[in-house]
C-alpha positions in Angstrom: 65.0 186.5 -80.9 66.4 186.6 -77.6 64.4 187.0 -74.3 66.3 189.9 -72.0 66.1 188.7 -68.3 63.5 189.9 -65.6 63.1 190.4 -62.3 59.5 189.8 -61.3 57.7 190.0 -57.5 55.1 186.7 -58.2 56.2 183.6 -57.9 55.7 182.7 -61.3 56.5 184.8 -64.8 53.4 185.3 -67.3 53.0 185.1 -70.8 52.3 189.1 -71.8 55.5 189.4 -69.6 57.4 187.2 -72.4 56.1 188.8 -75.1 56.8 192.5 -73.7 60.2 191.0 -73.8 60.1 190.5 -77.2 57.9 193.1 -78.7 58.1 197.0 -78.3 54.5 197.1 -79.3 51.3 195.4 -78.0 50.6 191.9 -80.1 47.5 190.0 -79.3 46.6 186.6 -80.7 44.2 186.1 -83.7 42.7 181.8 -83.5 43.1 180.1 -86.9 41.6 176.8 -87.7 43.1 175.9 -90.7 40.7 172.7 -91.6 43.6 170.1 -90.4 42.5 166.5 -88.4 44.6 164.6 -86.1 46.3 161.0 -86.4 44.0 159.7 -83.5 41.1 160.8 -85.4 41.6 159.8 -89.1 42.6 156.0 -88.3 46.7 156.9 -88.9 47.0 156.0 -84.8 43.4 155.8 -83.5 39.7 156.9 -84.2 37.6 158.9 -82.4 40.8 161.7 -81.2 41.2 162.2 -77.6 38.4 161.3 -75.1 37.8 164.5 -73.7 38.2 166.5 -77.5 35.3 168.7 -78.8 37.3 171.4 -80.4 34.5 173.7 -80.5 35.1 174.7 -77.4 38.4 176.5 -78.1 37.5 177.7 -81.8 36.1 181.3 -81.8 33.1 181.9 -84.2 35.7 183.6 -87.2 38.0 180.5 -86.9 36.2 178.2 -89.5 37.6 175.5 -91.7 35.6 176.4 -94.4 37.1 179.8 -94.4 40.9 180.5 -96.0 43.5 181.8 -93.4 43.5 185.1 -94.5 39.9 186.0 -94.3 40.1 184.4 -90.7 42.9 186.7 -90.1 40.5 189.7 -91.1 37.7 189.2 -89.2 39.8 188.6 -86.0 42.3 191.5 -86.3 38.8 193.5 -87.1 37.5 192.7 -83.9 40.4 193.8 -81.8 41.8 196.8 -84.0 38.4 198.8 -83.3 40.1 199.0 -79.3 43.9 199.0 -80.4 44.2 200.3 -83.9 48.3 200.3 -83.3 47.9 196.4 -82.1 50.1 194.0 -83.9 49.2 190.2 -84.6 50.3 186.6 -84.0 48.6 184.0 -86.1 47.3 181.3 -83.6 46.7 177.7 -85.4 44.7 176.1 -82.4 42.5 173.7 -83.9 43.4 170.2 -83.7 46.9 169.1 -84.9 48.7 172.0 -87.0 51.5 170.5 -88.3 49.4 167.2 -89.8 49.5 168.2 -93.4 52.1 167.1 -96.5 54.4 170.0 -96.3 53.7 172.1 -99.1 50.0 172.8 -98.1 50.7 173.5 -94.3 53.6 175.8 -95.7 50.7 177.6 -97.8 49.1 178.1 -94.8 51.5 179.5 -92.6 52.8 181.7 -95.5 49.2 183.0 -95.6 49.0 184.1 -92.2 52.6 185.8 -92.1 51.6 187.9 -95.3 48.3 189.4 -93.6 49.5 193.1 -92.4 50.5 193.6 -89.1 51.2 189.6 -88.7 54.7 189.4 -86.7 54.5 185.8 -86.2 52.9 182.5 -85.0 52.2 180.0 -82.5 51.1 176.5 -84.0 49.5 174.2 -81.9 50.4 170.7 -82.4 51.5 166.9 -81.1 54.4 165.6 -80.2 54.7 162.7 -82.9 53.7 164.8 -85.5 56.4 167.3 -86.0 59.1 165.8 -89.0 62.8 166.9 -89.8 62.1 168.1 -92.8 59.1 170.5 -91.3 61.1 171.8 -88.8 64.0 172.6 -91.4 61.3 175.1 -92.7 59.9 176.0 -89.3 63.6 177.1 -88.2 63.8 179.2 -91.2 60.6 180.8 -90.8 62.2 181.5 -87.1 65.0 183.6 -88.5 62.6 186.2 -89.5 59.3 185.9 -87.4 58.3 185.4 -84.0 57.5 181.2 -83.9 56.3 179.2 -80.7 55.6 175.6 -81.2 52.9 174.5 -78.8 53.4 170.5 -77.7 50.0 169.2 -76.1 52.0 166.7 -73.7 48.8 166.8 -71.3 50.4 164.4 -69.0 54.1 163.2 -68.3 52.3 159.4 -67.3 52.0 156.7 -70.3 49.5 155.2 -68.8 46.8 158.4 -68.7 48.2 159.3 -72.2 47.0 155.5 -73.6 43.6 156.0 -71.2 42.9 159.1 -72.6 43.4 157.9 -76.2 46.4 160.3 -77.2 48.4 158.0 -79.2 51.8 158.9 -77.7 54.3 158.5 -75.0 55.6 161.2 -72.9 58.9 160.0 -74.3 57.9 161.2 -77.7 57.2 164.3 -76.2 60.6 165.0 -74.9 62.5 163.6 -78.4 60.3 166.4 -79.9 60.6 169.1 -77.7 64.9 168.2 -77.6 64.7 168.4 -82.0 62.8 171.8 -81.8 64.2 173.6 -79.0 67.9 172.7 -80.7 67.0 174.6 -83.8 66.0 177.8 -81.4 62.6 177.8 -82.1 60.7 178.6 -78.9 58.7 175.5 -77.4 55.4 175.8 -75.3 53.8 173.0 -73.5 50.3 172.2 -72.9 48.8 169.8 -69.8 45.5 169.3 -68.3 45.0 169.3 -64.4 42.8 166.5 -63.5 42.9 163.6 -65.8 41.2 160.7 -64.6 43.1 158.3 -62.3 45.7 161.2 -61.7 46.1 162.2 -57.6 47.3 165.3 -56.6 50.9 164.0 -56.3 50.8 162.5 -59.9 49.6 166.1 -61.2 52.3 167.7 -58.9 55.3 165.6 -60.8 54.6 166.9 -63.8 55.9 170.4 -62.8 59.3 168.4 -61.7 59.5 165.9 -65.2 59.2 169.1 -67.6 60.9 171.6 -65.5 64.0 169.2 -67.0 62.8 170.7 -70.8 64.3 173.5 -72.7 60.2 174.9 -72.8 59.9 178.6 -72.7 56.1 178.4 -71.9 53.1 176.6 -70.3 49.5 176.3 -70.8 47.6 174.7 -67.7 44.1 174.0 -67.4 41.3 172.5 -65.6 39.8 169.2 -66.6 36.5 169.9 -68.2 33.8 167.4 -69.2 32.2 168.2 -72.5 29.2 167.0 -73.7 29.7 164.5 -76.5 32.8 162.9 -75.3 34.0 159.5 -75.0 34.8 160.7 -71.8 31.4 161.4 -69.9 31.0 158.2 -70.9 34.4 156.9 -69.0 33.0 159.4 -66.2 29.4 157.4 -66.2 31.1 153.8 -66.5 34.2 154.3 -63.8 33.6 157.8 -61.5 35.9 156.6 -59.1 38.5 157.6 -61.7 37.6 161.4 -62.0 38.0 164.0 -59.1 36.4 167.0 -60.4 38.3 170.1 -58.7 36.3 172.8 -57.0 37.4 176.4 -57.9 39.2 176.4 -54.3 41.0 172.8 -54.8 42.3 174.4 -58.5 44.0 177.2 -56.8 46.1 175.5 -54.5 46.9 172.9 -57.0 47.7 175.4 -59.1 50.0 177.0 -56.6 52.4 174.0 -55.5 52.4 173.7 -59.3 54.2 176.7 -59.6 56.3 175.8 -56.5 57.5 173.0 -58.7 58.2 174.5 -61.8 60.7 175.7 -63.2 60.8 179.6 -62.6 62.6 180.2 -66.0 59.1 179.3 -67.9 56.3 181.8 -69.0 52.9 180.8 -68.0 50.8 181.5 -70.6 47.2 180.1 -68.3 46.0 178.1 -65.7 42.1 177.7 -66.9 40.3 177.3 -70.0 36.6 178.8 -70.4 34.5 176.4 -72.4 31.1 177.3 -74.4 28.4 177.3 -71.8 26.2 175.1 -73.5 28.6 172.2 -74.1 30.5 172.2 -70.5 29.1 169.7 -67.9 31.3 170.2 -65.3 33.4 171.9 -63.5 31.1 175.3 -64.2 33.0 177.7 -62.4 32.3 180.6 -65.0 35.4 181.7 -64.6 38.0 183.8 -67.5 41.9 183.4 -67.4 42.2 187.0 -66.0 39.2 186.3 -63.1 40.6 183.4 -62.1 44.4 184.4 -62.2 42.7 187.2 -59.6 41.5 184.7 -57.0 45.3 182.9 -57.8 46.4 186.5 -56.7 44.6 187.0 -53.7 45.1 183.2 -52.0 49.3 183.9 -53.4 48.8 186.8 -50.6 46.8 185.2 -47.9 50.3 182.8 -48.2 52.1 185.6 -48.0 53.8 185.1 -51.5 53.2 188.7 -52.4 
């Protein structure tokens, strides 16, 4: 699929703007956890999985491992079609790492999503070194006939945060990824975290430059949140002079020079990341994507950048 150009008054192109590109109709995504585990977590690369990782915090209440794909895929398209019954649907694979499966059973469960009515593609979620010739042979074809983003979780372009954090990759893995996919024209999204501990502002700030150099289409931003059960509020009670915890006002105008940075060619698809209530610690701003792309809005104009 090709994306048509735009002309667009903010500083920055969003995510529904790339899919109006590329849909006539109104597509909205439906979370999947397909019941996969990560290669930091299941002792291939590490234990434990990242240091700031509970993934309930991003997996909806239908999006349960014990459920199959397609029943998943029914009770989230219920939800939404009650508001837009004409609504088409991209299957989301969020959870953990999507692509860490022999190839036959992660095939199965792709297939499964596509063949739910009113699917029209997917966006897989997934790391950097787990993404293998032979799956992306597949991928590409799936690409020919369906929407497909691949989501990278680079979080930071620094080696050193990567091995803090307990990622189990290199930035440079992400790039030798991102170069294989994008050369089989399969759309590539990227995924950081604002904030890590030991990052300064200027640190954060180069990221923008190092992946603005990336065939990406899109990418996902958020905030730095410390969730309860982490082996990270444990780095944050052992070493707090690593962390600086942004306030809501801080996030903005890190968010802003961000964008100032970036290439203008990508899609934005968020800036923040809500968390369940009774597992965040901090920063508790309260804030959805849509509420806090508002407050972007109105410090953009008291810059005068619209």
């Amino acid at each position: 699929m090709d994306i048509k150009s735009n002309k667009n008054a903010k500083p920055y192109r969003d995510f529904s703007e790339f899919l109006q590109l590329i849909f006539p109709y109104k597509v909205q995504k439906i979370s999947v956890n397909a019941g996969f585990t990560c290669p930091n977590r299941d002792g291939t690369k590490g234990r434990g999985g990242c240091t700031y990782c509970n993934n309930r915090t991003f997996s909806p209440q239908y999006a349960a491992p014990n459920k199959p794909v397609g029943q998943q895929m029914e009770e989230g398209i219920r939800f939404f079609s009650k508001k837009y019954p004409k609504m088409k649907y991209i299957s989301y694979f969020q959870s953990y790492t999507n692509t860490y499966d022999n190839l036959e059973n992660l095939l199965e469960k792709y297939n499964e999503a596509l063949q739910y009515p009113d699917v029209v593609g997917l966006i897989i979620g997934t790391r950097p070194d787990c993404m293998p010739d032979n799956l992306l042979d597949e991928l590409e074809k799936i690409s020919r006939k369906y929407f497909l983003l691949i989501e990278y979780g680079i979080e930071s372009t620094n080696n050193d945060t990567l091995a803090f954090i307990n990622r189990g990759h290199t930035y440079e893995d992400a790039v030798e990824t991102i170069l294989r996919t994008a050369s089989r024209k399969i759309y590539c999204g990227a995924h950081l975290i604002l904030g890590l501990p030991g990052e300064t502002r200027e640190m954060i700030l180069s990221h923008a430059d190092k992946i603005s150099r990336l065939p990406l289409t899109t990418v996902k931003l958020h905030q730095l949140q410390l969730i309860r059960n982490t082996e990270m509020v444990r780095q944050l009670e052992n070493n707090p002079a690593l962390f600086h915890l942004y306030t809501l006002d801080e996030y903005i105008d890190l968010c802003i020079d961000f964008i100032d940075g970036l290439n203008p060619d990508f899609y934005i698809d968020r800036f923040v990341s809500l968390s369940p209530r009774e597992l965040l610690i901090a920063p508790a701003w309260g804030l959805k994507n849509h509420e806090f792309t508002a407050k972007l809005y109105k410090r953009l104009q008291e810059r005068g950048r619209l």
